[in-house]
The first five atom37 places (N, CA, C, CB, O) and aatype in JSON, in Angstrom:
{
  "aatype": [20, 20, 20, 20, 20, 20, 20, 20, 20, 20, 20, 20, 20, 20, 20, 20, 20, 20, 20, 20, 20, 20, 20, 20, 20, 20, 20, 20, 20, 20, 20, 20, 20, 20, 20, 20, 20, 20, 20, 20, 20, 20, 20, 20, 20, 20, 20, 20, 20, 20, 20, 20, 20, 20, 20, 20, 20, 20, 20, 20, 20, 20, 20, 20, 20, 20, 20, 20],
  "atom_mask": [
    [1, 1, 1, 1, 1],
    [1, 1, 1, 1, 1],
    [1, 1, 1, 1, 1],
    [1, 1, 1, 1, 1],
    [1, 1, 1, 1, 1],
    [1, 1, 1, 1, 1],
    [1, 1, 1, 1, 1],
    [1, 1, 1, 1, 1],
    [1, 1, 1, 1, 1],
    [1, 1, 1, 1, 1],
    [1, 1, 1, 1, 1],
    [1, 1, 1, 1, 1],
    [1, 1, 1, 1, 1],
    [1, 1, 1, 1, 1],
    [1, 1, 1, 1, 1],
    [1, 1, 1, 1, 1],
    [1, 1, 1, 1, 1],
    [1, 1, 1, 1, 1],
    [1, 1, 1, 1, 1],
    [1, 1, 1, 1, 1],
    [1, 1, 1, 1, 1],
    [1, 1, 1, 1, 1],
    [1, 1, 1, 1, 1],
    [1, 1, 1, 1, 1],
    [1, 1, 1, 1, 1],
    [1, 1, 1, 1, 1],
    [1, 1, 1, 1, 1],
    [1, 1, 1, 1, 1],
    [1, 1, 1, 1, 1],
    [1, 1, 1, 1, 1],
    [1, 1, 1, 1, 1],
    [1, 1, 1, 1, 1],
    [1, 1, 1, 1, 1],
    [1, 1, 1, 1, 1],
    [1, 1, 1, 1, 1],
    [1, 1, 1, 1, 1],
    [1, 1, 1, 1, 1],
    [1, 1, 1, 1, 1],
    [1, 1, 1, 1, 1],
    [1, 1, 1, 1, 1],
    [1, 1, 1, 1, 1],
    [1, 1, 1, 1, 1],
    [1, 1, 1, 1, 1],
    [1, 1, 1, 1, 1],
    [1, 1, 1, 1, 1],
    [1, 1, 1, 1, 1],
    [1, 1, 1, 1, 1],
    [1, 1, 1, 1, 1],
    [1, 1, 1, 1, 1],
    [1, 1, 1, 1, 1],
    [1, 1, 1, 1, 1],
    [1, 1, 1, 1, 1],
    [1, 1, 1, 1, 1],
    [1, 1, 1, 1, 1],
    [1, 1, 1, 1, 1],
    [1, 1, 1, 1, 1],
    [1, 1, 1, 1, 1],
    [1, 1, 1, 1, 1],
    [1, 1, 1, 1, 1],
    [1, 1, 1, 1, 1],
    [1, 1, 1, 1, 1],
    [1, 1, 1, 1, 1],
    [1, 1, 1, 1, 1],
    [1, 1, 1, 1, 1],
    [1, 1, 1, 1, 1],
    [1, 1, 1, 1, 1],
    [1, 1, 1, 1, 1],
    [1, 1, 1, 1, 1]
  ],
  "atom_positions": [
    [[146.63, 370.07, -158.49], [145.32, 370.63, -158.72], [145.03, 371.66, -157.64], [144.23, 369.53, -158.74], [144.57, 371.37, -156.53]],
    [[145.41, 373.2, -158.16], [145.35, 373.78, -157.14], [143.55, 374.77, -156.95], [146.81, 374.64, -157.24], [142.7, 375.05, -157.81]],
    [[143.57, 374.91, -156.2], [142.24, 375.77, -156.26], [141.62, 377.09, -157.64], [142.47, 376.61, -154.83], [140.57, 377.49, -158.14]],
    [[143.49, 377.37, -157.76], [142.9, 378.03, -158.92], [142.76, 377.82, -160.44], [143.38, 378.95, -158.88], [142.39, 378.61, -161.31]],
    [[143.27, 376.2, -160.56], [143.28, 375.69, -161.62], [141.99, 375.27, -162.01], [144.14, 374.82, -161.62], [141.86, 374.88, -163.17]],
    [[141.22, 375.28, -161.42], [139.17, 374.76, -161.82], [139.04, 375.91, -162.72], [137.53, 374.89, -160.15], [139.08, 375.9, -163.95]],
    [[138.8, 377.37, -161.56], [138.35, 378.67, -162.35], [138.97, 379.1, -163.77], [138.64, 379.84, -161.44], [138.37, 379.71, -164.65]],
    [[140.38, 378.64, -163.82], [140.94, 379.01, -165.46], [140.85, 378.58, -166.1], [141.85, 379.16, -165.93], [141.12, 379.1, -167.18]],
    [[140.38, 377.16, -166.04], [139.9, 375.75, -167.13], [138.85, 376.33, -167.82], [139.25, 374.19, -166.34], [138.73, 376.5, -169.04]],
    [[137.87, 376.69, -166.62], [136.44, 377.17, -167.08], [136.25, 378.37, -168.1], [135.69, 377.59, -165.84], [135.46, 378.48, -169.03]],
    [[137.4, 379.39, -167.54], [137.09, 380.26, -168.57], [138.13, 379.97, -169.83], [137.16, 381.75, -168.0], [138.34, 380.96, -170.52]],
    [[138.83, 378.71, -170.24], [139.47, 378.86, -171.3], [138.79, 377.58, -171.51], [141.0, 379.13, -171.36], [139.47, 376.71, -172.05]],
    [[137.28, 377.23, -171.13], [136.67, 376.52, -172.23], [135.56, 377.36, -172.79], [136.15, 375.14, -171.8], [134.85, 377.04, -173.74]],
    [[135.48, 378.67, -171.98], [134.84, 379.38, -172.93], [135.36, 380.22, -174.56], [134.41, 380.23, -172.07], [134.73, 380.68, -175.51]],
    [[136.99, 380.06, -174.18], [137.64, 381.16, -175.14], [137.92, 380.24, -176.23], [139.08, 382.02, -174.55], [138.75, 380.62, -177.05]],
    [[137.35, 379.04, -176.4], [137.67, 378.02, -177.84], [136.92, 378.83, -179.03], [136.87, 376.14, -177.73], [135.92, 379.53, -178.84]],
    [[137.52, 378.65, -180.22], [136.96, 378.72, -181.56], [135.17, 378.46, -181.8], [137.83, 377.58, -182.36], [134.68, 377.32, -181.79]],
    [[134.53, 379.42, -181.96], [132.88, 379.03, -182.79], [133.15, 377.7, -183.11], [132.36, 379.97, -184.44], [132.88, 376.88, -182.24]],
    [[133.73, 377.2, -184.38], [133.61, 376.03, -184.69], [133.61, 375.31, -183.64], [134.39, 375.68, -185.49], [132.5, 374.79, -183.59]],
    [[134.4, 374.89, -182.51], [134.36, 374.14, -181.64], [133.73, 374.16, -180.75], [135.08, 374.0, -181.36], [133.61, 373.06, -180.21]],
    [[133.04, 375.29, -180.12], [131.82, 375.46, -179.89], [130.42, 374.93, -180.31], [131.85, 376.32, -180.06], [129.67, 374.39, -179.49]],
    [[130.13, 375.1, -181.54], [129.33, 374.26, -182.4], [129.2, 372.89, -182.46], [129.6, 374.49, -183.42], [128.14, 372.29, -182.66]],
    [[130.74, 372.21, -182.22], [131.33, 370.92, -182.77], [130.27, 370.39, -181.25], [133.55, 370.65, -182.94], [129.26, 369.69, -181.35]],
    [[130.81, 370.93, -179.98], [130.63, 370.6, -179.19], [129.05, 370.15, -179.2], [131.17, 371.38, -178.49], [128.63, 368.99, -179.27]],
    [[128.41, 371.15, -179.14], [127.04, 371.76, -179.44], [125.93, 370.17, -179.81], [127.26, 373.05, -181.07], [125.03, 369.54, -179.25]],
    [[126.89, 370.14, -181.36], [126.24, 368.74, -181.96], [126.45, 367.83, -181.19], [126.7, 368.22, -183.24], [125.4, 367.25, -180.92]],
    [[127.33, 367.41, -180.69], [127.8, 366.26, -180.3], [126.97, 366.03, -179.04], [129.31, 366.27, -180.16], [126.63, 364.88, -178.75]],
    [[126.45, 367.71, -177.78], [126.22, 366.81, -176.96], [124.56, 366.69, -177.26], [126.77, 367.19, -175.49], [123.92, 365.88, -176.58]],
    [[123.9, 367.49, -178.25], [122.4, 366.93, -178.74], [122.74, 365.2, -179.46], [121.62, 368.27, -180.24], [122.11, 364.27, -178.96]],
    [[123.44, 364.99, -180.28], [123.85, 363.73, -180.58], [123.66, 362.97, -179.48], [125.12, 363.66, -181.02], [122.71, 362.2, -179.48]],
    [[124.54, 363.06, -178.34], [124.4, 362.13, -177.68], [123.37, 361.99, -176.72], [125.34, 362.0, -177.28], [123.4, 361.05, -175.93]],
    [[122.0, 363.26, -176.72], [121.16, 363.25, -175.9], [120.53, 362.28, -176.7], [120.56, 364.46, -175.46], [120.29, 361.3, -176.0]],
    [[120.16, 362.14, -177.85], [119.26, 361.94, -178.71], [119.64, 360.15, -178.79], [119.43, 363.03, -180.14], [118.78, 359.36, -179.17]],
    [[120.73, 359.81, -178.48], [121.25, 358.11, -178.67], [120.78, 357.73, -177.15], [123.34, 357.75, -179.02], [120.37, 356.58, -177.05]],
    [[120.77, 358.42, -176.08], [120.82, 358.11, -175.07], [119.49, 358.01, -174.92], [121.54, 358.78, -174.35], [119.09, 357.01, -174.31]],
    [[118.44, 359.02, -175.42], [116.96, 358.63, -175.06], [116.72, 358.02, -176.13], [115.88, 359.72, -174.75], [115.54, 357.7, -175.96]],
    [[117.09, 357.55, -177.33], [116.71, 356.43, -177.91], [116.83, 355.04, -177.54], [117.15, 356.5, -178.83], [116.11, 354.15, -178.0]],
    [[117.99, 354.84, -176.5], [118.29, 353.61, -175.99], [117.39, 353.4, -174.23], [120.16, 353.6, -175.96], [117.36, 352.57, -173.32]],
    [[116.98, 354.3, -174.44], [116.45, 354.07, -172.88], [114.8, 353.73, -173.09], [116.7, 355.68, -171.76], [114.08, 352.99, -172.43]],
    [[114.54, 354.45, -174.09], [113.07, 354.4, -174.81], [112.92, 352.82, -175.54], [112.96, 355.79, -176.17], [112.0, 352.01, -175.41]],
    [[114.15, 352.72, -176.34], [113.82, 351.45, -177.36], [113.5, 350.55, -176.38], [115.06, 350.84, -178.41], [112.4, 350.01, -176.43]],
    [[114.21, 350.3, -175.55], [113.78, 349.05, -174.51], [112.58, 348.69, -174.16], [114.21, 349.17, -173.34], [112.15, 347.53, -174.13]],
    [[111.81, 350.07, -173.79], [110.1, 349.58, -173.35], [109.61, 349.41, -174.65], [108.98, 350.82, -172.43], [108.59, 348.74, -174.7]],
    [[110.13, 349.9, -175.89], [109.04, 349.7, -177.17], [109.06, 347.83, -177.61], [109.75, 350.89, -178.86], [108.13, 347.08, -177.93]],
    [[110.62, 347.55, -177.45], [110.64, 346.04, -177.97], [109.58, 345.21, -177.23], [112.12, 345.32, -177.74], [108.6, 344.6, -177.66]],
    [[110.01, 345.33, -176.12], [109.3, 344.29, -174.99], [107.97, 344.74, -174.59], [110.15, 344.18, -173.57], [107.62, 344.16, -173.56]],
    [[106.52, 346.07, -175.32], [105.62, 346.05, -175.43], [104.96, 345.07, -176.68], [105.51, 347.19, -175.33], [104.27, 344.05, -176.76]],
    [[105.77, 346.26, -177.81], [104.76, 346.21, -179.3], [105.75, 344.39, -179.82], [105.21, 348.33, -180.95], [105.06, 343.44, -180.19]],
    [[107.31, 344.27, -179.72], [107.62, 343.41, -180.66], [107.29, 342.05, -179.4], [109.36, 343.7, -181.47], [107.11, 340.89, -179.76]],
    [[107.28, 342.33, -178.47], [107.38, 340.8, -177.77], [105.36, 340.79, -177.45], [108.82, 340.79, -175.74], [104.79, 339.7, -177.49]],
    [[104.73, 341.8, -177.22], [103.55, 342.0, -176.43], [103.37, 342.02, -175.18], [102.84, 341.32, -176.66], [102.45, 341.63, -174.45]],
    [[104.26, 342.48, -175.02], [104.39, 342.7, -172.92], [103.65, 343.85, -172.55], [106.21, 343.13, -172.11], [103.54, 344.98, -173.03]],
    [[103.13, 343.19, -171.47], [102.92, 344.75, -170.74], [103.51, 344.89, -168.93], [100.9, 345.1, -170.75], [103.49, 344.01, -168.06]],
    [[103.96, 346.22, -168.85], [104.45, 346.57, -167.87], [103.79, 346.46, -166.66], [104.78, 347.55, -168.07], [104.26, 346.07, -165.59]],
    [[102.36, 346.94, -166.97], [101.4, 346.42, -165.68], [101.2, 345.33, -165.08], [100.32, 346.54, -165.82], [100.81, 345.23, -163.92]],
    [[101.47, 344.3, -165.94], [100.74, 343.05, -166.35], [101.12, 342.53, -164.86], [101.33, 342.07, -167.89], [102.2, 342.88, -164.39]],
    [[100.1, 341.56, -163.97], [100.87, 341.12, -163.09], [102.09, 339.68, -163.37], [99.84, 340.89, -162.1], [102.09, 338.83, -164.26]],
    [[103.09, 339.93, -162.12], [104.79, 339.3, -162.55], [104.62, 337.99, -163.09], [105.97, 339.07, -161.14], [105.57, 337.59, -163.78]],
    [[103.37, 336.99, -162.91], [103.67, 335.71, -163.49], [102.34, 335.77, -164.84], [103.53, 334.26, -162.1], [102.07, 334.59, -165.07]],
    [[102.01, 336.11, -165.19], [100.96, 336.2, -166.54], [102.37, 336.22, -167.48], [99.64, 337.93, -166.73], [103.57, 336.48, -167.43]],
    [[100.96, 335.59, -168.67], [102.18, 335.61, -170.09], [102.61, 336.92, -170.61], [101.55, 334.9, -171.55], [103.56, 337.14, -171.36]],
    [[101.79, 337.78, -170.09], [101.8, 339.19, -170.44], [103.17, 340.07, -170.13], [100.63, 339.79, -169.68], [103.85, 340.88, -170.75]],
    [[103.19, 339.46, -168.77], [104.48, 340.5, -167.95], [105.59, 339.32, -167.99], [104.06, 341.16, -165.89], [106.68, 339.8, -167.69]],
    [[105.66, 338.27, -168.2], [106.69, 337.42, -168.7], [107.32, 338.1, -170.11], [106.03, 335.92, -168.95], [108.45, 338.57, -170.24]],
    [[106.63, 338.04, -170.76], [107.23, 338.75, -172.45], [107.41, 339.74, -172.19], [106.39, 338.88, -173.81], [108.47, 340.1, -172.69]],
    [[106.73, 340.85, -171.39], [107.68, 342.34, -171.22], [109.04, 341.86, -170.44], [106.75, 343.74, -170.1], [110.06, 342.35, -170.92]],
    [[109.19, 341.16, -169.55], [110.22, 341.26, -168.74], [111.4, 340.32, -169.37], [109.77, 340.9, -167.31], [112.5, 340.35, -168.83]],
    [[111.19, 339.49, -170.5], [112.05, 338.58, -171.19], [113.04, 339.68, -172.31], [110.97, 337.31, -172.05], [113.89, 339.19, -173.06]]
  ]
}
């Protein structure tokens, strides 16, 4: 891995095909979109499906069911 092997990578990931460009494109909105769905779903279960709340102080039934 020589010093000048970074800089030619870079520009021969610019010289790929449109399509693969594109391909890319989707994939990394795809995976923005799974990633803030999974980071999000977590506070929704343990508000609305369990009734937790985040504020709630740590020993109430409140902040028990968010934190379960």
């Amino acid at each position: 891995f020589g010093k000048q092997m970074v800089p030619s990578q870079l520009v021969q990931l610019f010289k790929i095909p449109v399509v693969l460009k594109l391909l890319v494109c989707a994939d990394v909105c795809s995976w923005t979109a799974i990633m803030g769905f999974n980071i999000y779903y977590t506070d929704y279960v343990g508000q609305v499906v369990y009734g937790g709340n985040p504020n709630a102080p740590e020993n109430s039934p409140e902040g028990r069911a968010y934190d379960e």
